[in-house]
VOVEX-814402 format. One line per 5 residues: their letters; for each residue x, y, z of C-alpha. Coordinates in steps of 0.001 Angstrom, whole numbers, always signed. Each point is the difference from the previous one (the first is absolute). Layout:
% residues N
a> X,Y,Z | ...
***
This chain:
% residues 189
xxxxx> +2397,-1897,-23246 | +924,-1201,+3652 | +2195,-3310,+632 | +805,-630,+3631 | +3139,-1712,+805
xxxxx> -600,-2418,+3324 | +3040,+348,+2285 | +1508,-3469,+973 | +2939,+1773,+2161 | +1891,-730,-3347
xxxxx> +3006,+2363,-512 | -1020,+911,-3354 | -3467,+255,+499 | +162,+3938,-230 | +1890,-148,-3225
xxxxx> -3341,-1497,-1216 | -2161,+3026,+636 | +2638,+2350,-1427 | +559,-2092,-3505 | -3911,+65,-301
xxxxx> -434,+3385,+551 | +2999,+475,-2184 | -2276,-1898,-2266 | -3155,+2825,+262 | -1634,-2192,+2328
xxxxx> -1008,+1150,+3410 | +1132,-2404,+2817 | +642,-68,+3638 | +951,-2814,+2256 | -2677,-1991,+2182
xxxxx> +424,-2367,+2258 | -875,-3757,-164 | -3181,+551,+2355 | -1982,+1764,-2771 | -2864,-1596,-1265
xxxxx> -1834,-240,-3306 | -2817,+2555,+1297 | +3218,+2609,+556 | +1511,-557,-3146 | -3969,+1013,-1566
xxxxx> +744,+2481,-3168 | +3965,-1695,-230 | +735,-639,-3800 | +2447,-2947,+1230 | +2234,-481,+2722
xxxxx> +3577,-1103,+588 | +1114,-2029,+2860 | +4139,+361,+498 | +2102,-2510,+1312 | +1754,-267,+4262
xxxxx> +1796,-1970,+1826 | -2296,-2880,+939 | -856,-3281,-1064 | -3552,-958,-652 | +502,-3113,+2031
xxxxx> +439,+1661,+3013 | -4029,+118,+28 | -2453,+2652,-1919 | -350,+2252,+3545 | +2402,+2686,-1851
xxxxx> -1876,+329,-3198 | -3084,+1356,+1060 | -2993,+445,-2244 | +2543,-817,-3206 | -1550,-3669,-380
xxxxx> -3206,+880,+340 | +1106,+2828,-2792 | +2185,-2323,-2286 | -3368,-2708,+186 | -2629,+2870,-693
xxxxx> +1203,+2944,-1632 | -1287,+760,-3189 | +2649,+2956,-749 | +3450,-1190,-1353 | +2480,-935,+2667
xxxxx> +3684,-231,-590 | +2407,-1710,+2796 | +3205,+573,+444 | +2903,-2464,+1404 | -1930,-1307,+3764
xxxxx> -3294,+965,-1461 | +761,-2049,-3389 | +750,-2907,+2177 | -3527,+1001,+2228 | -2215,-105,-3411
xxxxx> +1631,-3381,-879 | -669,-1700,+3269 | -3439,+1489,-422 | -165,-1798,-3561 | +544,-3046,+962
xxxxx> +4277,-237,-464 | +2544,-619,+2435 | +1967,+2780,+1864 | +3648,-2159,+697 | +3285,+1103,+1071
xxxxx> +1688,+871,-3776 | +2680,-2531,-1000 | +2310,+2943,-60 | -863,+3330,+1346 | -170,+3012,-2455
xxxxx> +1727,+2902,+1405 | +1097,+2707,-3023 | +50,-427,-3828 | -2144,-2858,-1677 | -812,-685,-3208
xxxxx> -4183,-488,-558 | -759,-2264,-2402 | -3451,+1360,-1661 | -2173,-3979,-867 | -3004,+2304,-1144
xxxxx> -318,+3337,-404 | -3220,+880,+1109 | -1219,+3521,+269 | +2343,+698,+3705 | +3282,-1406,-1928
xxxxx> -1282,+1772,-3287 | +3045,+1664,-2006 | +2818,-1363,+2590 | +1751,-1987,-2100 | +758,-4255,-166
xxxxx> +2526,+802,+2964 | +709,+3022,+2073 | +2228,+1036,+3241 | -2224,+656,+3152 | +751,+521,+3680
xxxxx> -566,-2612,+2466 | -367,-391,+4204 | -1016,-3460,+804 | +286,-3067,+1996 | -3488,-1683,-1036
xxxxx> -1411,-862,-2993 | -3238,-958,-1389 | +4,-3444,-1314 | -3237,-1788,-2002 | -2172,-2647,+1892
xxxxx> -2041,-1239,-3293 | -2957,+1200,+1281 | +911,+4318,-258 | -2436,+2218,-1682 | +2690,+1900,-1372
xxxxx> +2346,-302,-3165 | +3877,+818,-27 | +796,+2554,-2092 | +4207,+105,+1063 | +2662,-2295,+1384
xxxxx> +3779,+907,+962 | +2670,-2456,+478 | -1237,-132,+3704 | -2851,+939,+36 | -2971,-2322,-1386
xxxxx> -3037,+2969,+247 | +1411,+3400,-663 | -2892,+1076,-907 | -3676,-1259,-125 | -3780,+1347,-1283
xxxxx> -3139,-1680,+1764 | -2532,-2104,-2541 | -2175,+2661,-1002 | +447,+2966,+2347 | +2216,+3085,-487
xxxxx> +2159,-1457,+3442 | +3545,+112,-982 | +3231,-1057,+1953 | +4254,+829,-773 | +2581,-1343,+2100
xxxxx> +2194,+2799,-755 | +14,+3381,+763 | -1060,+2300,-3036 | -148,+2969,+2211 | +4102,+431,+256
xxxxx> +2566,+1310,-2773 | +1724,-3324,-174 | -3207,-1560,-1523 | +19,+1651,-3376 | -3087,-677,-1410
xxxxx> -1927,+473,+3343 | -1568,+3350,-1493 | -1261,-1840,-2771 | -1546,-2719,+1959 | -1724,+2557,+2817
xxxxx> -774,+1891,-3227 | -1555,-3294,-826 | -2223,-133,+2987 | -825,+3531,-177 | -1418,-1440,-3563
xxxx> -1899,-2607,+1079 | -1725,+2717,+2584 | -1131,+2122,-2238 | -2159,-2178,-1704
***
């Protein structure tokens, strides 16, 4: 099984590759100009989070629309690439009410099969100024909240495309095993 992990320029964005691997899955980082014919024989793909704002224009994404409109695979984001997929969906990338920087507490709203076995509540690791905020007209459900945080983490209508806000590649996020573990799930099938 092979998961790529796209490389935003995030700091954690190794960390990603090595908790997959960690996981049995092989993974190596990629960067953003890859395109759905590269990624042909990928069982899913993970795009990690950096130190932009999707705002600033698409330029630094590269082929990742194109990916998060097309691909057929499941595709997780992390943290800037959360916030990419919602923009994509039809929400709101804003600045966040309150930034997030350390500890948060997720609230889980439903489960789903990414948030399966995480608990109602659980501690998680976060590294953000925006946030993704609902328009009315998103083709995605919410699956968590945190006190600051409206979309912590989200699952498009119908496709295997899943966002978090936090960061369930680092220690500090507990159950970030189980959610990759999750993922790694949902790829399988």
């Amino acid at each position: 099984m092979e998961i790529p992990v796209v490389f935003l320029g995030g700091q954690y964005n190794h960390l990603i590759v090595r908790a997959l691997k960690e996981l049995g899955v092989s993974s190596r980082l990629v960067m953003p100009r890859i395109t759905l014919e590269d990624l042909r024989g990928a069982d899913g793909l993970v795009m990690g989070g950096g130190p932009y704002s999707v705002n600033d224009g698409m330029g630094r994404f590269g082929g990742l629309p194109e990916i998060i409109e097309r691909a057929e695979f499941p595709v997780l984001g992390i943290c800037l690439s959360h916030q990419l997929i919602g923009k994509l969906l039809g929400g709101e990338v804003v600045k966040g009410r309150k930034p997030e920087y350390g500890r948060t507490v997720i609230r889980v709203l439903e489960e789903d099969e990414i948030l399966s076995g995480v608990g109602k509540e659980f501690t998680a690791w976060a590294s953000h100024n925006d946030e993704v905020r609902r328009t009315g007209n998103e083709r995605f459900s919410v699956l968590a909240d945190s006190e600051y945080c409206g979309v912590e983490a989200l699952r498009a209508h119908g496709r295997p495309l899943y966002g978090v806000q936090f960061h369930p590649e680092v220690a500090e996020t507990p159950k970030g095993k189980d959610v990759l573990r999750n993922f790694i799930g949902i790829c399988r099938r």
